[in-house]
C-alpha angles and dihedrals in degrees: 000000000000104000090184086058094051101048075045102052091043093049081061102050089046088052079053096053087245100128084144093067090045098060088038096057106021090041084076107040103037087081085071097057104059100163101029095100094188090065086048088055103042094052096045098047077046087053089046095053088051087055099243097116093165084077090032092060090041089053096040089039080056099050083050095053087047106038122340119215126171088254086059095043087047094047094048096047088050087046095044091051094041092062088034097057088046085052093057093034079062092048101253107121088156088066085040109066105047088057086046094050082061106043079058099062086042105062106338116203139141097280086052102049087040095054089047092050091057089053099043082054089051081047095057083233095136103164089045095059094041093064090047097044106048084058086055093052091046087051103038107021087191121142096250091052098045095038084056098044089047081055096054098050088046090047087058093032091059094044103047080047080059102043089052093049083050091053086043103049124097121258 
């Protein structure tokens, strides 16, 4: 086996918007080429663009453990947050962060740290968003990112404002 023919040979298909036929002829032959990482990273961005980022993240995790390059780094981050925002969107902010702190090691940047700010809130986790929060609204100044950073900081704000007249009530 060439490894150098097959990353090849799926570069061209997804130039081609095949990412199908990608996942169709380098899915069984990748196997075969454990430590050959452009062939990890073909067939995984080939598996994201068919919308099955499990495997995507499997393949891309692979081509990192063997050579990291920022394509790998950028793929695995988009992979990570793809099955992590369909995690939330189904309510399960406990199976989403892990993947978004991750994500977050991987190939930091504002969607990331947005995205793991809203679980951290579903979390109850309000510090922790905070924090994340308030480096998404210095990098992306957007009103989505500002209106939920301004919510996490009310949110604590407010509780921490409960806590004390608690403190402060008779009996």
């Amino acid at each position: 086996i060439a490894p150098d023919w097959w990353s090849e040979l799926g570069e061209a298909l997804l130039a081609q918007n095949s990412a199908d036929k990608v996942v169709a002829r380098l899915g069984p032959v990748v196997g075969e080429l454990p430590r050959h990482a452009p062939s990890h990273v073909v067939l995984g961005a080939a598996q994201l663009a068919t919308g099955d980022g499990e495997a995507a993240i499997k393949s891309l995790g692979e081509a990192e453990s063997i050579a990291s390059t920022p394509r790998s780094r950028k793929l695995l981050g988009e992979a990570l947050v793809t099955v992590a925002v369909a995690r939330l969107a189904a309510n399960d902010a406990a199976a989403a962060e892990p993947l978004l702190v991750r994500a977050d090691q991987v190939d930091g940047n504002p969607l990331v740290w947005r995205n793991l700010g809203i679980a951290r809130l579903a979390l109850d986790k309000k510090a922790e968003a905070i924090a994340v929060l308030d480096r998404a609204a210095k990098a992306d100044g957007s009103p989505i990112v500002l209106m939920l950073a301004a919510r996490a900081h009310a949110l604590h704000t407010f509780l921490d404002w409960e806590s004390v007249k608690l403190e402060l009530s008779p009996g």
